[in-house]
ZAVO-461841 format. One line per 8 residues: number of its first residue (from 1); their letters; for each residue y, x, z of C-alpha. Coordinates in Angstrom, 1 decimal, decimal comma. Last residue first. Example, Ala and Ser with C-alpha at 12.3 -4.5 7.8 and 13.67 -1.06 7.14 Angstrom:
BEGIN
2	sa	-1,1 13,7 7,1 ~ -4,5 12,3 7,8
***
This chain:
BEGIN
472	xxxxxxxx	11,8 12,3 -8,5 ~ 13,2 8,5 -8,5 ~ 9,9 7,3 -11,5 ~ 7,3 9,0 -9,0 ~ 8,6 7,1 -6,0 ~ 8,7 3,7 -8,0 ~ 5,1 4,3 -9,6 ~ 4,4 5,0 -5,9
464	xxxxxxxx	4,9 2,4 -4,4 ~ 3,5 -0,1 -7,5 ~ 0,0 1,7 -6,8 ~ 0,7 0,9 -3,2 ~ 1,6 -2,9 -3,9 ~ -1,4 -3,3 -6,3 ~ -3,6 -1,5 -3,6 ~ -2,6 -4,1 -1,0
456	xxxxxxxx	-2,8 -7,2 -3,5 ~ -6,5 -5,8 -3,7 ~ -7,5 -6,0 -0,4 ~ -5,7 -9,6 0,1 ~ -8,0 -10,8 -2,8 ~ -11,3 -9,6 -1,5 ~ -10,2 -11,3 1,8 ~ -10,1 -14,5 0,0
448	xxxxxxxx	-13,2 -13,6 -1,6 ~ -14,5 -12,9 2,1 ~ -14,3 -16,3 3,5 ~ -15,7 -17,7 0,1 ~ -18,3 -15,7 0,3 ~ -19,5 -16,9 3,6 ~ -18,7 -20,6 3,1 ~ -21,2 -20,4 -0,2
440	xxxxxxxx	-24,0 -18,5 1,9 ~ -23,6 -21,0 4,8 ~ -25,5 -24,0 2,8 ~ -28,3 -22,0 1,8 ~ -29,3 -21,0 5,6 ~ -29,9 -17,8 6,3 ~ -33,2 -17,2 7,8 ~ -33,3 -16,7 11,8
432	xxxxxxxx	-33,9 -20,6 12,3 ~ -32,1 -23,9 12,8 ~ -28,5 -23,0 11,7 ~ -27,1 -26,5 10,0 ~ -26,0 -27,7 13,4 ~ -22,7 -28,5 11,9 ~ -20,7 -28,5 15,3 ~ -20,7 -24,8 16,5
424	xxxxxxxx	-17,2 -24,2 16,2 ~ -16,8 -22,0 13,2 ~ -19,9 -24,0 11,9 ~ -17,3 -27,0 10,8 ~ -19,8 -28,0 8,0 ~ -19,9 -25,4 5,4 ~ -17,7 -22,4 5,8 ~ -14,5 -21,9 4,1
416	xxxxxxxx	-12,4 -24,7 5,3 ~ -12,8 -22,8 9,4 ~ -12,4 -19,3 8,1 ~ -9,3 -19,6 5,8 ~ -8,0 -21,9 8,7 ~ -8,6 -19,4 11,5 ~ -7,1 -16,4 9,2 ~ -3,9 -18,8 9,2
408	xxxxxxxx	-3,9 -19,0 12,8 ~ -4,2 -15,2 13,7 ~ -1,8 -14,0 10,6 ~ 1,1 -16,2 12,7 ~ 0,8 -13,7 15,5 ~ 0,9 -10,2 13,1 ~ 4,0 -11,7 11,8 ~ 5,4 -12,3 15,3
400	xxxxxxxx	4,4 -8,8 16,1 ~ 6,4 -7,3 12,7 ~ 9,6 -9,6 13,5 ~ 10,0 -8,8 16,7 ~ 9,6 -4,9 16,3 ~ 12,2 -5,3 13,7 ~ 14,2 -6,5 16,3 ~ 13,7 -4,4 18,5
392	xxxxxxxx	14,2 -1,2 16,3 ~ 17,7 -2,8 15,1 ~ 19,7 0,1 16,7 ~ 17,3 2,4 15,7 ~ 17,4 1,5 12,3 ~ 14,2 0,7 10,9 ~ 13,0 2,9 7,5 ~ 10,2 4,5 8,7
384	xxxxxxxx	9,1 2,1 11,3 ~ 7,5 0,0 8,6 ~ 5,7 2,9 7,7 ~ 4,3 4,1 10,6 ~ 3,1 0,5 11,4 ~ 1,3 -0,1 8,5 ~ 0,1 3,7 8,3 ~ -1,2 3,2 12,1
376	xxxxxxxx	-3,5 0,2 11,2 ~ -4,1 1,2 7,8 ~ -6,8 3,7 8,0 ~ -8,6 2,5 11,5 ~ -8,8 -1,0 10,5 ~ -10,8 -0,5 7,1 ~ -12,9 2,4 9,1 ~ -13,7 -0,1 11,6
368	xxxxxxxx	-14,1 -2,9 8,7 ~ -16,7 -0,6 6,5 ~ -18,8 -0,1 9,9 ~ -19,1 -4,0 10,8 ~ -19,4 -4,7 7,2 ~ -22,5 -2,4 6,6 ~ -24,4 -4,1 9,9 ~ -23,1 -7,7 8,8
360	xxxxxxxx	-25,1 -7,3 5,4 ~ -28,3 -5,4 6,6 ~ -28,6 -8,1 9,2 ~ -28,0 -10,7 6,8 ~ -30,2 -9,3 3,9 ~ -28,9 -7,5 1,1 ~ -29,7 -9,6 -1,8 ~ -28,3 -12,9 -0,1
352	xxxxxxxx	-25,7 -11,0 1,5 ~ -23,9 -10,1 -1,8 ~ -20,1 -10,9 -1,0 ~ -21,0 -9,6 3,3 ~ -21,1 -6,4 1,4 ~ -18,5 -7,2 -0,8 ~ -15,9 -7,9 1,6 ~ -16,8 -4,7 3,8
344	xxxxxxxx	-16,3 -2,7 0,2 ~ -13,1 -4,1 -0,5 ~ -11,9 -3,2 3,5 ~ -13,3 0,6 2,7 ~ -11,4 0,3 -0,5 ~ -8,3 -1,1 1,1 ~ -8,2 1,5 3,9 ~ -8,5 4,5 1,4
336	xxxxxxxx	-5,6 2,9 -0,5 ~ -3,6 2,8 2,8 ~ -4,6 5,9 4,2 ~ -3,7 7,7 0,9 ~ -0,7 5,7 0,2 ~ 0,2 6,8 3,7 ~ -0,9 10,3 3,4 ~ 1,7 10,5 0,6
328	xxxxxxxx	4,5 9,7 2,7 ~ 4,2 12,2 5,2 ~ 1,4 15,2 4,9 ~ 1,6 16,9 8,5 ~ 3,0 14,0 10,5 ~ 0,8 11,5 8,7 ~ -2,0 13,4 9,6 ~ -1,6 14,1 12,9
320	xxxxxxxx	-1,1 9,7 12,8 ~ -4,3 9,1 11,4 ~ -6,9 11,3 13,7 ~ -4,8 9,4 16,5 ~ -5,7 6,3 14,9 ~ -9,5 7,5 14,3 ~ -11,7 7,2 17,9 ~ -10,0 4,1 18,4
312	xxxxxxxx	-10,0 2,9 15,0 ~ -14,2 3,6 15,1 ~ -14,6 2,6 18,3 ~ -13,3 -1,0 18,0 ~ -16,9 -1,3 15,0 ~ -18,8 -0,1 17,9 ~ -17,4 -3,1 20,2 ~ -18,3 -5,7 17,3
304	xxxxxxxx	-22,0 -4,9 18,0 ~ -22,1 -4,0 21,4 ~ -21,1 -8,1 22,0 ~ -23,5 -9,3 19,6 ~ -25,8 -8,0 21,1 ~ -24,5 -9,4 24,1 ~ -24,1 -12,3 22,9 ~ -27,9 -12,9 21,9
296	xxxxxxxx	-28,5 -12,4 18,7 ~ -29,4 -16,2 16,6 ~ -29,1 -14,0 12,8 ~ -26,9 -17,5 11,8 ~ -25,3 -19,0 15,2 ~ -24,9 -15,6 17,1 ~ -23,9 -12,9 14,7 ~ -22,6 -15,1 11,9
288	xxxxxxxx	-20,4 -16,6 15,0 ~ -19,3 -13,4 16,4 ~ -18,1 -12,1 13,1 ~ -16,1 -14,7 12,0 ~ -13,2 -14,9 14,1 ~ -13,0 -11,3 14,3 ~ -13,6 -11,0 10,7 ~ -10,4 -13,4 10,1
280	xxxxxxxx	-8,4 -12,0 12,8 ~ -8,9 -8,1 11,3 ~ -8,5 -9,8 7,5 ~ -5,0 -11,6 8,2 ~ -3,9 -8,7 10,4 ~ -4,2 -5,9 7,3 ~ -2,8 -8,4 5,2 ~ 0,3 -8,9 7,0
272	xxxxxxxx	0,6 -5,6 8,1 ~ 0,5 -4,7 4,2 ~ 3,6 -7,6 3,8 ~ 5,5 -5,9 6,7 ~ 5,0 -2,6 4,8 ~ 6,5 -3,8 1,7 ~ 9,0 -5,7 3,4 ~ 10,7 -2,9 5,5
264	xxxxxxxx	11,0 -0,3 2,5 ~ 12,0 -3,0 -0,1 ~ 15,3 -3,2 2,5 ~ 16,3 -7,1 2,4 ~ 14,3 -7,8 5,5 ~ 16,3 -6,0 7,5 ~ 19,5 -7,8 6,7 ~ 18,0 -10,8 7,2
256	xxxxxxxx	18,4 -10,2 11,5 ~ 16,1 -12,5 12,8 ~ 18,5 -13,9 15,4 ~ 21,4 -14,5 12,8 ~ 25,0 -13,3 15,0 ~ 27,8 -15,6 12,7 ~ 25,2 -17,9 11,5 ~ 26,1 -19,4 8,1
248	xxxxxxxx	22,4 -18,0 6,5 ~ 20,5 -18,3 10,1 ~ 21,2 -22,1 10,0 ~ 19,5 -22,7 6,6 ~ 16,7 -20,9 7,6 ~ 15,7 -22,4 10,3 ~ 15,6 -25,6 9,2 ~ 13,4 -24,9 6,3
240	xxxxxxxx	11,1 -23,0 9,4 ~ 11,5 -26,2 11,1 ~ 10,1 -28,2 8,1 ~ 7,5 -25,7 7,4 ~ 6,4 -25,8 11,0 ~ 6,2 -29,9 10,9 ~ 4,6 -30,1 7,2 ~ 1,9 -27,1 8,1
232	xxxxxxxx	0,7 -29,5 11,3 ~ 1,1 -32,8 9,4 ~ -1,3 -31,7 6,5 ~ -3,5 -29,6 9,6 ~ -3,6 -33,7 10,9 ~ -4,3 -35,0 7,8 ~ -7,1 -32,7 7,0 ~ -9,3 -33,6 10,7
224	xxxxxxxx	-11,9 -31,3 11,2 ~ -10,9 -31,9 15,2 ~ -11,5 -28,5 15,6 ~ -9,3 -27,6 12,5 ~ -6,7 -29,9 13,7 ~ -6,7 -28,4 17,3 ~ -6,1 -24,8 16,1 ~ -3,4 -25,6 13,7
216	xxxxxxxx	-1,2 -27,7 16,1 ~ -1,0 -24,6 18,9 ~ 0,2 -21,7 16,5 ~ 1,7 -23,6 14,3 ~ 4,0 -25,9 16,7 ~ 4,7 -23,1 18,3 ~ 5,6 -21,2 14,9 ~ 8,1 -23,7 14,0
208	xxxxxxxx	9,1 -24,6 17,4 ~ 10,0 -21,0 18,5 ~ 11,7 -20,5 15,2 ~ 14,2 -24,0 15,7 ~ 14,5 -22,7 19,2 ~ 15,7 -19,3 18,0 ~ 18,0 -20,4 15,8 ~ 19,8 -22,4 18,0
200	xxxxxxxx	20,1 -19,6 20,6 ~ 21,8 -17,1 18,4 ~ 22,6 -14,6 21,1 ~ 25,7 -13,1 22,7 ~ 25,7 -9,5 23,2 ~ 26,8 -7,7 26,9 ~ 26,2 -3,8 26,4 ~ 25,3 -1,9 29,3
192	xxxxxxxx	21,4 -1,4 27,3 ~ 22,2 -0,8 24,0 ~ 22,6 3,4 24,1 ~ 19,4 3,6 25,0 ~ 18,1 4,2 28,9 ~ 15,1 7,0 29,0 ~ 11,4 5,9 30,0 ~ 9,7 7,9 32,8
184	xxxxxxxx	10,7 6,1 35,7 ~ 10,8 2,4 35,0 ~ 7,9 2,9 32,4 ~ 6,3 4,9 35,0 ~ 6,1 2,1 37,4 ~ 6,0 -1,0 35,2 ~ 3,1 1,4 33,5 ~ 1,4 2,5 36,2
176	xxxxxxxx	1,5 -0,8 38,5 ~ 0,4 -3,3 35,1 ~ -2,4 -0,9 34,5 ~ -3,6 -1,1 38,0 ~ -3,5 -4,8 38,4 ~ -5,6 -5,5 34,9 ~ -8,9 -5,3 37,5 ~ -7,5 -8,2 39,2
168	xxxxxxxx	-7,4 -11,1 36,6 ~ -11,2 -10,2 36,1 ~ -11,8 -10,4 39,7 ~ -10,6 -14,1 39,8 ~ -14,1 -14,2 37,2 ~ -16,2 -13,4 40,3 ~ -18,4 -10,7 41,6 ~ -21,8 -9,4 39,7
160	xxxxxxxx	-21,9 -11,1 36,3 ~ -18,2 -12,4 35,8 ~ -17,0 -8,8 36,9 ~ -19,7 -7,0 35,4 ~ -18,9 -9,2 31,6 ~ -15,0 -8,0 32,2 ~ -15,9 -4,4 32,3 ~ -18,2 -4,4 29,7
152	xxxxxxxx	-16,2 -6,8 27,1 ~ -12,8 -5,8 28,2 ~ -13,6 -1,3 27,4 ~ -14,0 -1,6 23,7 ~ -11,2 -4,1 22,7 ~ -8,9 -2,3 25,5 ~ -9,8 1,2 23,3 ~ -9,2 -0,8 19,8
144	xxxxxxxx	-5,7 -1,8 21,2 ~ -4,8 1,8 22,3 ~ -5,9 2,8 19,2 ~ -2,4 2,0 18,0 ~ -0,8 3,9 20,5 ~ -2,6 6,9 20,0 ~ -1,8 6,6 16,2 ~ 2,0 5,7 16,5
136	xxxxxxxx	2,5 8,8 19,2 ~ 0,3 10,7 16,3 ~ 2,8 9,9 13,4 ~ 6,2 10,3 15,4 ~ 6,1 13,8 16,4 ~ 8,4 15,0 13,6 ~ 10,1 11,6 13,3 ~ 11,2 12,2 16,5
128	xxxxxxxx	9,9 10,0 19,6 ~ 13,1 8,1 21,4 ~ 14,1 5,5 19,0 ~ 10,4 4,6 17,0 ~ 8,6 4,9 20,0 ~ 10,7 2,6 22,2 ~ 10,6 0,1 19,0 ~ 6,8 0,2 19,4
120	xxxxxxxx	6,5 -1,4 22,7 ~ 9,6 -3,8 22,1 ~ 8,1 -6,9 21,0 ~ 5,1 -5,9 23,2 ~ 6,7 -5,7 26,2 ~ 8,7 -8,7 26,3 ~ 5,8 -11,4 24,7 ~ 3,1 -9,7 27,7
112	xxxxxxxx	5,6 -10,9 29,9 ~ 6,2 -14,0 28,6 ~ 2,1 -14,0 28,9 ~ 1,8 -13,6 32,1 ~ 4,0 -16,7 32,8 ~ 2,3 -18,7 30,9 ~ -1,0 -17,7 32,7 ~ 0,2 -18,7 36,1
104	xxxxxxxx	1,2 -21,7 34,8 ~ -2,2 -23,1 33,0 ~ -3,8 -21,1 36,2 ~ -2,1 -23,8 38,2 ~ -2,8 -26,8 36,0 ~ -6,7 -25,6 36,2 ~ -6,5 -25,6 40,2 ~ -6,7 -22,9 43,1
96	xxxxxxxx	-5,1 -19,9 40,9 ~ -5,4 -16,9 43,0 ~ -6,6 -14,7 40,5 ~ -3,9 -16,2 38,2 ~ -1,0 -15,4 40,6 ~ -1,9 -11,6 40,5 ~ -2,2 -11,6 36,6 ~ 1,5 -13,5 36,0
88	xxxxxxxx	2,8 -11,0 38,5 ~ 1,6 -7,7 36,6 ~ 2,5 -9,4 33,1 ~ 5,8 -10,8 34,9 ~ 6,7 -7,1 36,1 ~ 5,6 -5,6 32,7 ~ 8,4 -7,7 30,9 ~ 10,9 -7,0 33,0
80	xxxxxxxx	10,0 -3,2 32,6 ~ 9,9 -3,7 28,5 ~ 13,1 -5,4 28,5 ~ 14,9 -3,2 30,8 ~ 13,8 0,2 28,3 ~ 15,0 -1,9 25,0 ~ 17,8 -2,6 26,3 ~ 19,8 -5,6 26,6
72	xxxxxxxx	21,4 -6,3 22,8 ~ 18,2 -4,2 21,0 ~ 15,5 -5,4 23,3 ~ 17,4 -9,3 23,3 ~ 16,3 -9,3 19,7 ~ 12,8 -7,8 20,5 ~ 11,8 -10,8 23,1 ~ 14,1 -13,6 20,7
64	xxxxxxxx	11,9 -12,2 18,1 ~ 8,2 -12,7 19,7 ~ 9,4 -15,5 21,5 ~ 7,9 -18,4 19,4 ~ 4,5 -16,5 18,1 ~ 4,0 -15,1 21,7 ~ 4,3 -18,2 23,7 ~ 1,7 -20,0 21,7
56	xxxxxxxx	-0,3 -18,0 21,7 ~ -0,7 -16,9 25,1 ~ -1,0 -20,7 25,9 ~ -3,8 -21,1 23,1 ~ -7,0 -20,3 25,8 ~ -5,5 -22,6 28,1 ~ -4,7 -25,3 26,0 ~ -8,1 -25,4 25,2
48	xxxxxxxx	-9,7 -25,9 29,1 ~ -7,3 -28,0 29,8 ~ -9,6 -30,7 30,3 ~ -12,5 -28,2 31,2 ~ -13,1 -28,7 35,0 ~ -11,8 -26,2 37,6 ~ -15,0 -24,5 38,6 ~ -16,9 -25,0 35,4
40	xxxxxxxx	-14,6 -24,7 33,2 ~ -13,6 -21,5 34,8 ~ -17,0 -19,8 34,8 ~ -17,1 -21,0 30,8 ~ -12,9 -19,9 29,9 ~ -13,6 -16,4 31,4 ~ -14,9 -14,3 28,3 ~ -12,4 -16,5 26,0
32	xxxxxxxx	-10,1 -15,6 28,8 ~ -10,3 -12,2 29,3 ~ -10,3 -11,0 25,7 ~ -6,4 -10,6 24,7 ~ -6,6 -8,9 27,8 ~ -8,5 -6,2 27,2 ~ -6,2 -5,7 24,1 ~ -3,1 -6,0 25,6
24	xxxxxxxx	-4,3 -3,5 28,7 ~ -5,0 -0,8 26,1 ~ -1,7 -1,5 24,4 ~ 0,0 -1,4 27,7 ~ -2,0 1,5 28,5 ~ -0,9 3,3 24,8 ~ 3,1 2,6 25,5 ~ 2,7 4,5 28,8
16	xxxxxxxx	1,0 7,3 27,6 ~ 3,5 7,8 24,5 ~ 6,1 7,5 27,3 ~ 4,7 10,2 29,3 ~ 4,3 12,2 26,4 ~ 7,4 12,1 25,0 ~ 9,0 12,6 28,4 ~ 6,5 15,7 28,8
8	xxxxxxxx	7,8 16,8 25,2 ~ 11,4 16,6 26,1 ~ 12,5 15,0 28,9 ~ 16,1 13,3 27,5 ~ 14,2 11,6 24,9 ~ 16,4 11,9 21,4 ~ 18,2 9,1 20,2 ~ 18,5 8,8 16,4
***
């Protein structure tokens, strides 16, 4: 393992640095659906979708090349390049004077966003101890749930008071500090003078499957067309087949299948899975329950899915100390805990008709913070555990692409489940503050699936630790 040169500043410096590009990730993961209606109505709306699904788009299909070139370039050039284009990609978007323009602008932006994050935790995992590991992992996780608290406020001012270019602007400082400090502050790996050829056919066939996912699947639920989601899924799982095939005879395989043979990597990459699938899925749902069936105003609404942030970002760090001080264990115990507290938000949104539907989002909102805030860290924790440092970027590829392709698939569970294409505000079935009968079905349907996923995760722990119990 390779040990940061500065000690436990350098640890902390780069902790700090890995947390504000999480914190900036997550406000920025929000600037654009909060922009998209001031920008519309400047620049028109024609590209008005493709907009919000560029990020996307470019994340799902270079996730792994991003974290594969990590572990033959760098990890350490990687994430600076990548904060340069973040920083630049913001600067140009302010100044955007046309839709096609900002359409480019924001591309770029997110390439960089696609280097950095692949390799964001991967600089954890190879220059943090193990020791120390567990709270650098829980202040950079809530790093996430911080930017999801502090966008909504600070971009709603901005769009309010000054001008949605603004909004492009206030990310500036975060992009200096941490392509500054990460330039500084963050140690060279032993990868980084070493020239690697790459597997370049296999990673177009992957960036097609999962763009054509991540950009198909989106459009065919809004056009509530089942043929077209039928061609979508045939197309990705046709490149994926693809895929496949050539990454068995390749001589330098992009995605690395050695890594996913190790039960210790796919257990936890399968509990991220599930962890992602429900946070997308509520996310997605929330806001529209909130709005279209109790009728709050969104900003309400708003406050209301920021307090569920605070409760991960408050709690991450609380994770990771103890992690550090109990190991394995606590990860069951997080994980278990997690899957409880995510059983009960399913079953209090399961029984809304005899709770109420304020009474019913209101417990759900607090079980799904404290859901999110126990696995979140132990997820990553453990699928860092076993990751070779020299294949940190890699893996790191893998997991954030996974965590990608959750956010479409969670849209689809969403959209079949509820009655009447709600999700996007077409069925006009919502006329008055009561629930109405024909969402009650879609609701419980949306969380049975969920229900499901929460209990595959405590089968899989239970099964963990049978298998530890049954080596001592």
């Amino acid at each position: 393992m390779i040990v940061n040169k500065y000690s436990v500043w350098g640890e902390r410096a780069l902790v700090l640095i890995v947390t504000l590009r999480m914190i900036s990730g997550g406000m920025d993961a929000l600037l654009l659906p909060i922009a998209i209606p001031a920008i519309s109505k400047e620049f028109g709306g024609e590209w008005a979708s493709l907009l919000l699904m560029s990020q996307g788009v470019v994340l799902s299909g270079l996730l792994v090349l991003s974290g594969r070139m990590g572990d033959k370039l760098g990890l350490k050039r990687i994430f600076v390049i990548g904060s340069f284009l973040f920083l630049v990609g913001d600067v140009l978007s302010g100044y955007a004077s046309s839709m096609e323009q900002l359409l480019i602008f924001r591309v770029l932006s997110s390439l960089g966003t696609t280097l950095s994050l692949a390799v964001a935790f991967p600089l954890l995992r190879v220059h943090i101890p193990e020791e120390r590991r567990g709270r650098a992992f829980g202040f950079a996780t809530a790093g996430t749930s911080i930017g999801l608290v502090i966008g909504p406020g600070l971009f709603g001012y901005c769009l309010q008071y000054l001008s949605w270019p603004v909004m492009f602007f206030s990310l500036i400082p975060f992009g200096v500090i941490i392509m500054g400090a990460g330039w500084y502050w963050i140690p060279r790996d032993s990868h980084e003078r070493v020239s690697h050829t790459f597997d370049l056919p296999g990673a177009i066939l992957l960036m097609i499957a999962l763009s054509v996912m991540s950009l198909g699947l989106p459009i065919s639920l809004h056009t509530q067309n089942i043929t077209d989601v039928v061609i979508t899924l045939t197309i990705t799982g046709l490149f994926l087949f693809l895929f496949i095939l050539w990454e068995r005879k390749a001589d330098n395989p992009i995605a690395e299948p050695d890594l996913l043979r190790l039960p210790d990597v796919r257990t936890p990459l399968f509990l991220t899975l599930g962890v992602y699938t429900i946070f997308f899925g509520y996310l997605y749902f929330a806001p529209v329950f909130l709005n279209e069936i109790l009728m709050l105003s969104p900003v309400k609404s708003g406050v209301f899915i920021g307090l569920a942030s605070v409760i991960p970002a408050v709690c991450n760090p609380l994770s990771g100390l103890f992690i550090e001080r109990h190991g394995m264990k606590s990860i069951r115990v997080l994980i278990i805990g997690g899957s409880v507290a995510g059983i009960l938000c399913c079953l209090s949104l399961f029984f809304l008709e005899i709770l109420g539907g304020f009474n019913s989002i209101m417990l759900s909102l607090i079980f799904f913070g404290i859901f999110f805030a126990c696995t979140r860290t132990s997820v990553y924790y453990y699928y860092y555990l076993s990751v070779p440092a020299e294949k940190a970027g890699t893996a790191g590829g893998i997991l954030e692409t996974g965590i990608e392709i959750t956010s479409p698939i969670s849209l689809m569970i969403v959209h079949l489940c509820f009655a009447s294409g709600i999700i996007f505000g077409a069925g006009g079935i919502i006329s008055t503050r009561n629930l109405s009968i024909d969402v009650i079905p879609g609701v419980q349907g949306i969380f049975l699936c969920f229900l499901v996923i929460c209990i595959g995760m405590l089968i899989v722990m239970k099964r963990k630790g049978d298998a530890d119990n049954q080596i001592k």
